[in-house]
N, C-alpha and C positions, 0 to 999 in steps of 0.2 A: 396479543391484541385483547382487551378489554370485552369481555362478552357479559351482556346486559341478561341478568335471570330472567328465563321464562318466565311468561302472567299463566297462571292457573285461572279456570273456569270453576268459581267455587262455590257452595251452595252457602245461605246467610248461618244454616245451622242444620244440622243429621241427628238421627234417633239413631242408639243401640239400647239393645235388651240388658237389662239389670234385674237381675231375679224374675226374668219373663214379664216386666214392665218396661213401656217404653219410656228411654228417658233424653228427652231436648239437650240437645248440644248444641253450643252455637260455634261457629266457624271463622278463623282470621288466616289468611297467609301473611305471612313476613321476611320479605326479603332478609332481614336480619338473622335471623332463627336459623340455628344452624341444627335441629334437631325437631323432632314433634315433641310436644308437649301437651298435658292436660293438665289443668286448675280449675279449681271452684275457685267464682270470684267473690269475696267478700261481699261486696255491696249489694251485689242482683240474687247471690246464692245461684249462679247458674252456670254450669260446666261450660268452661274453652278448652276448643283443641284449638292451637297454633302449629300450621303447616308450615315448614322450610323454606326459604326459598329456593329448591331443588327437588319439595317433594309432592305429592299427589296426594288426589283424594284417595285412590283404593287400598293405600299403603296407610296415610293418617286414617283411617277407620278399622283396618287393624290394627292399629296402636291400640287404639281409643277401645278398641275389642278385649284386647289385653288386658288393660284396665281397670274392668268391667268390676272386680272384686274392690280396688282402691277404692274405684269412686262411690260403690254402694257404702263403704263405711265411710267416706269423707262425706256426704251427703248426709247420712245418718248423723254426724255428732255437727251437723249445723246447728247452731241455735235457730230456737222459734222466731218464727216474725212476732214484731209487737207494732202494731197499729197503731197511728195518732189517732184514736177514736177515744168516746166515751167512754169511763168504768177503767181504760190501759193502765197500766203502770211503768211507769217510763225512771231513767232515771236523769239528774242535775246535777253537776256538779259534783257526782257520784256519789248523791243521796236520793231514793227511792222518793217519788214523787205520783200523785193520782191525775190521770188529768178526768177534766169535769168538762162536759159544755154545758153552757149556764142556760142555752136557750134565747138567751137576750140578741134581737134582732141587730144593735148596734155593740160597739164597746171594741174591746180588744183584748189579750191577754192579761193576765195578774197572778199574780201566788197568792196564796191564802193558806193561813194557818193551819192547820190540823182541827178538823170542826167538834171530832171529840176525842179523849186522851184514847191512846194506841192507835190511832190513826192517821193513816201518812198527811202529811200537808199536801197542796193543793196546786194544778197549775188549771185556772179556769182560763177557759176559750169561749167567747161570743159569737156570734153571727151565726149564718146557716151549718148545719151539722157538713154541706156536700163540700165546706171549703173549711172545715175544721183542721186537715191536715196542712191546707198552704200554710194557714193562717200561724201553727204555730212553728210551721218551719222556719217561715221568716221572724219571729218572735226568739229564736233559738242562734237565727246568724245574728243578728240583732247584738243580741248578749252574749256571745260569743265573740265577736269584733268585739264589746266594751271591755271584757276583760286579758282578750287579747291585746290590744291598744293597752292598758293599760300596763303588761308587761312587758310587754317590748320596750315601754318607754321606761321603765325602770332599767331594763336590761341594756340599752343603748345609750344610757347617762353613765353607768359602768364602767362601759368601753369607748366611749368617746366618742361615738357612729351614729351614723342617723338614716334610720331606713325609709325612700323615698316614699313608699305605699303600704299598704297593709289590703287583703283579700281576704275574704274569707265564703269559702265554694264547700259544695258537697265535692270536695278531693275523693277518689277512692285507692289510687294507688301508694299515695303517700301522705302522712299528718302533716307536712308541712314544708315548704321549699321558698329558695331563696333564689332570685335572680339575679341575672351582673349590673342590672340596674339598680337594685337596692330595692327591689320590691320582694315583699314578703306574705306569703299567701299559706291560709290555712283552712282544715276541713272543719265546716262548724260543731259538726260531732264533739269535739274537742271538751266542749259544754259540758256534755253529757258526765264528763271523765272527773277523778275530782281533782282540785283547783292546782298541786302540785305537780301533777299531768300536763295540765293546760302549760301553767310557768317553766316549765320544763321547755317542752316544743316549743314556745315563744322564743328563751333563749336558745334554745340550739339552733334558730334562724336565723337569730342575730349572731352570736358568733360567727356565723357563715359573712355577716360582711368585713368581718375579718378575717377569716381563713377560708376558702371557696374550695374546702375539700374537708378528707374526716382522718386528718396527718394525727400525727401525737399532740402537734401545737393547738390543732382547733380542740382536740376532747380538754387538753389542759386550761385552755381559755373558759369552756363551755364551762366544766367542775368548777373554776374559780369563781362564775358569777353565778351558778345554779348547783350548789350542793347536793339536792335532791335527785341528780343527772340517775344516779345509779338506780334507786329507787323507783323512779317513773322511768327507765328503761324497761325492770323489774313487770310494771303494774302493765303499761301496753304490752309488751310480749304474753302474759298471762290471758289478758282482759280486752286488747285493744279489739281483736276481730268482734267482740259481740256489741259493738258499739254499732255497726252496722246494722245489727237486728231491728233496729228503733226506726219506724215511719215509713216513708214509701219507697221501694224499690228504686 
């Protein structure tokens, strides 16, 4: 007979001691999870313990106790946050970029050239400095959809396919995924990466609507319309987690 896993009573997130500092963890159970686990998560920079679905709190914070030396150096080689604020330096397309707010009560985003030699060029933001950050978030999915759309639709004249949608979200678990409907979504970060990054994960979603797994036939399809496969493997596994560090939690 079929026995349904106990529900755990479980706190949103626990403190253990890391060098005699308290350090916030936050807490999921998972009927799935056939072990406890800890991770720092990319996007927030903030420790998960995942509980089993078999297991408890007072056993997962032993885990999480054990640990205590992992996560002080995982913690440690996070990269710094960079703020969408004034004076940041952010980067585009995986060219170093300043951003500016201009002050000007109306307007919108724009690039602007490098105002004088050795100096990075420019991304200016308008309006109030307290919506500086939306502002160029949505300026960044913006141009991200443009030049995603843009390859996908290279990359599905290719193959003879046609992908029903395009999305593009702050993803944090993965750069990009393909549905059985033919929709295809990606993290805007992607921007940030340079342009052969971007072309890369565009085709490798589109190949998925033709092979809906990652067999020998999908990588050989993927290689054949994106040469660079190997290359922008290469640069995200290096690079990709510090993409994260950019804008707001």
């Amino acid at each position: 007979m079929f026995r349904r896993a106990r529900k755990i009573d479980i706190p949103e997130a626990v403190e253990i001691a890391v060098d005699g500092r308290p350090v916030r963890i936050a807490v999921r159970h998972s009927s799935r999870a056939s072990r406890y686990t800890l991770r720092v998560q990319n996007a927030t920079g903030e420790p998960l313990l995942v509980i089993p679905a078999h297991g408890n709190l007072d056993r997962a914070m032993a885990f999480a106790r054990s640990q205590a030396g992992w996560l002080r150096e995982r913690l440690r080689r996070m990269p710094e946050r960079v703020p969408f604020a004034d004076g940041c330096e952010i980067l585009l397309r995986g060219d170093p970029h300043l951003l500016r707010h201009t002050g000007r009560s109306r307007g919108t985003v724009e690039l602007a050239a490098s105002p004088l030699p050795g100096m990075l060029p420019e991304i200016r933001v308008s309006g109030g400095p307290e919506h500086m950050s939306r502002r160029l978030v949505d300026w960044l999915k913006a141009e991200a959809r443009r030049d995603l759309e843009l390859s996908v639709q290279v990359h599905t004249a290719k193959l003879g396919v046609r992908a029903k949608r395009i999305t593009v979200r702050d993803q944090t678990s993965r750069w990009g995924s393909c549905s059985t409907s033919g929709t295809l979504s990606f993290s805007w970060r992607l921007v940030l990466a340079p342009p052969f990054v971007l072309d890369y994960l565009a085709a490798h979603e589109v190949a998925h609507l033709v092979e809906m797994n990652h067999s020998a036939r999908f990588w050989k399809t993927l290689e054949r319309i994106c040469p660079q496969t190997r290359q922008a493997e290469a640069w995200l596994k290096a690079n990709g987690t510090s993409l994260f560090r950019y804008g707001p939690r």
